[in-house]
N, C-alpha and C positions, 0 to 999 in steps of 0.2 A: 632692245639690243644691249648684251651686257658692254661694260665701258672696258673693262680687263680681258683685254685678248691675247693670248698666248704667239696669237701666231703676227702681231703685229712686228718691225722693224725697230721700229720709233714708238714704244710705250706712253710716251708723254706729250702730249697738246694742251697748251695753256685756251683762258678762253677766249681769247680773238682768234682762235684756228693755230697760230703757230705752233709747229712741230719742231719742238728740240730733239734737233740730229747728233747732237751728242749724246744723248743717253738711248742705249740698245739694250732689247730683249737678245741677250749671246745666242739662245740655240736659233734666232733668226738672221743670224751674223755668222756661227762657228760653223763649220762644214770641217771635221777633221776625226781623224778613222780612230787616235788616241786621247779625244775628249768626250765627254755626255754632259749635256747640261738638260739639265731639269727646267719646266715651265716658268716663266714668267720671272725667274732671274735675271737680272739687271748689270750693267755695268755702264757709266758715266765720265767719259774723257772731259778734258777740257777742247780738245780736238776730236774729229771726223778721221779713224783710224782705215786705210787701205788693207787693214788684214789683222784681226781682232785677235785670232788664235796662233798668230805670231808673238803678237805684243806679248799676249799674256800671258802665253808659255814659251819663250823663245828657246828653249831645249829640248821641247816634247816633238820629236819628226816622227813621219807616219809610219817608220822601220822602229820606234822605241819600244823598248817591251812594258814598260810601264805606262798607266795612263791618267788623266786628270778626271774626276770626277767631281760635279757639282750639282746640289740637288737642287729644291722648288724656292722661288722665291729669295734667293740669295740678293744682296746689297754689297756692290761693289764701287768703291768711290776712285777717283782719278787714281794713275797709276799703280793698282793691286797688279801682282804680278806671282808667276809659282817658276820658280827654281825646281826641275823634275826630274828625276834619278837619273835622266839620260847627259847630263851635265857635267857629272861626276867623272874625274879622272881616278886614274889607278893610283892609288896610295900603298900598293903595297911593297913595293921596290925602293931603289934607290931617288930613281928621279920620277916625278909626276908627269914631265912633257908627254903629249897624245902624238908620239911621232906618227903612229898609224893613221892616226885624224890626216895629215899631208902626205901620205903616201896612199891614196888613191889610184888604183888601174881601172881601166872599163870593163878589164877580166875576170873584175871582181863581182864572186856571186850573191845570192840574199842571205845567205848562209855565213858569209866571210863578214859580210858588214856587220850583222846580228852578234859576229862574235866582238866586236869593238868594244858593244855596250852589257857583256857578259866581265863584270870585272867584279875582284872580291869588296864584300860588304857594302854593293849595291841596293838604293829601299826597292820598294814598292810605288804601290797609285797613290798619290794625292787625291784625299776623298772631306771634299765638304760637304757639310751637312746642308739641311732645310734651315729659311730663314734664319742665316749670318750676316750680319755687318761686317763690313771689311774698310776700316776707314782710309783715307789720301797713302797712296804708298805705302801700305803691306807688303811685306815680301813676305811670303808660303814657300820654306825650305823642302826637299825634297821628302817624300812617304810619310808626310804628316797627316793625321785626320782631326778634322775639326768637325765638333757637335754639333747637333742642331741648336741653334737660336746664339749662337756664339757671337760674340762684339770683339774684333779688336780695332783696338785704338791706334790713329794713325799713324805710322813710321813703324808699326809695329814688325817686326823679323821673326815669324811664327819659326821654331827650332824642332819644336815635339808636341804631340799630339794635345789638343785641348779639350775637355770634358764638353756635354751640353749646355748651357746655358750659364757660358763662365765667362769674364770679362777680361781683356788678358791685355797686356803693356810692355813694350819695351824692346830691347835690343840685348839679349834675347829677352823675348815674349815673356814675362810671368801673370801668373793669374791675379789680377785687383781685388775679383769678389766675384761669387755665384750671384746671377738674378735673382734666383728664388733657391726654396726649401728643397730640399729633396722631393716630399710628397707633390708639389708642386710640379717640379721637372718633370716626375715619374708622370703625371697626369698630361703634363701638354704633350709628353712623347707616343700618349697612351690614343691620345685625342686626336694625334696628327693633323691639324686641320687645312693644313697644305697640298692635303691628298683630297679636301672635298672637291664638288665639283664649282669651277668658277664661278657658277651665278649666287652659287649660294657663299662663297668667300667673300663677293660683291654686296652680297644683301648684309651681311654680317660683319665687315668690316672694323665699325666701332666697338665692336664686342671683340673680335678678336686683339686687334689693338688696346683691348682696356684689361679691365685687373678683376673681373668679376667669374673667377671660374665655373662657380655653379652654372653663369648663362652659358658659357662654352661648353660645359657639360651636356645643357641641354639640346643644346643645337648638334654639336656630335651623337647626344641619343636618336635626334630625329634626321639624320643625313643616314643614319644604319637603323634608322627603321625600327627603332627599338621603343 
């Protein structure tokens, strides 16, 4: 029975049995109409959260026209949090107060509300890639996309979009250094092996975590049969 299961709650059991209820597979936690999460992505409090898809997008409601997107395998450490289009006041006038945010009627239709969050030079989804580190208190600003295999480092305040497999710092976020070569990137994206099937991500583990691409080459020739 493979050990990586997608569908489990609590992905992590030490080996005297205990189950560390702080750290959660999301799409076993998130239940929410403006999110998707990808398989076996992770996120780790230092607490036992009552509502996962609050925390971590506390601007994303199920009427936003925008949505959060995170794909397979993602690494999410204490307090990563995303800032989501639906946040944003109107900048384009005099004052930015959301008066209409406090003037609520019950007469109001889906239509009226929808028009709240119709304002000028509003982004888009928030869209992470496959296998990210996201280190202690990230904050992911609004219509950002970050690559696959992306690291930022803690406190990091992502502002604008990040390439694949780039390491980024700061407040705002700038890039440190690329993991690897181009030819390199171009191969692990080509290779995806986030999309194999789990028992064989299981078996293959050290190879995926190591530096030897030829072996990953192989093992993606023979997952496609080639």
């Amino acid at each position: 029975m493979p050990l990586l299961d997608p569908a489990k709650k609590n992905p992590m059991t030490m080996p005297d049995g205990m189950v560390v209820e702080q750290t959660v597979h999301l799409k076993a936690v998130i239940d929410h109409p403006r999110i998707e999460v990808g398989d076996f992505s992770y996120y780790h409090n230092f607490l036992v959260l009552p509502d996962y898809a609050a925390y971590m997008a506390p601007y994303l409601f199920p009427l936003s026209p925008e949505k959060l997107v995170i794909g397979k395998f993602c690494q999410f450490a204490h307090g990563v949090r995303f800032i989501t289009s639906s946040a944003n006041h109107d900048m384009s006038g005099f004052s930015t107060y959301p008066f209409a945010t406090f003037m609520l009627t019950p007469d109001m239709s889906r239509d009226d509300i929808l028009a709240l969050f119709d304002i000028p030079g509003r982004k888009g989804d928030t869209v992470v890639g496959n296998d990210v580190w996201m280190g202690m208190d990230c904050l992911v600003m609004p219509g950002v996309t970050i690559g696959d295999g992306v690291i930022c480092a803690a406190r990091s305040v992502i502002t604008r979009d990040v390439p694949a497999y780039t390491i980024v710092a700061g407040n705002p976020a700038v890039p440190v250094r690329r993991r690897f070569d181009d030819a390199t990137i171009t191969a692990l994206q080509e290779i995806s092996w986030w999309d194999w099937p789990a028992d064989v991500i299981e078996a293959n583990h050290r190879t995926i975590s190591g530096g030897d691409l030829d072996a990953l080459r192989r093992i993606a020739d023979a997952v496609a049969g080639r």
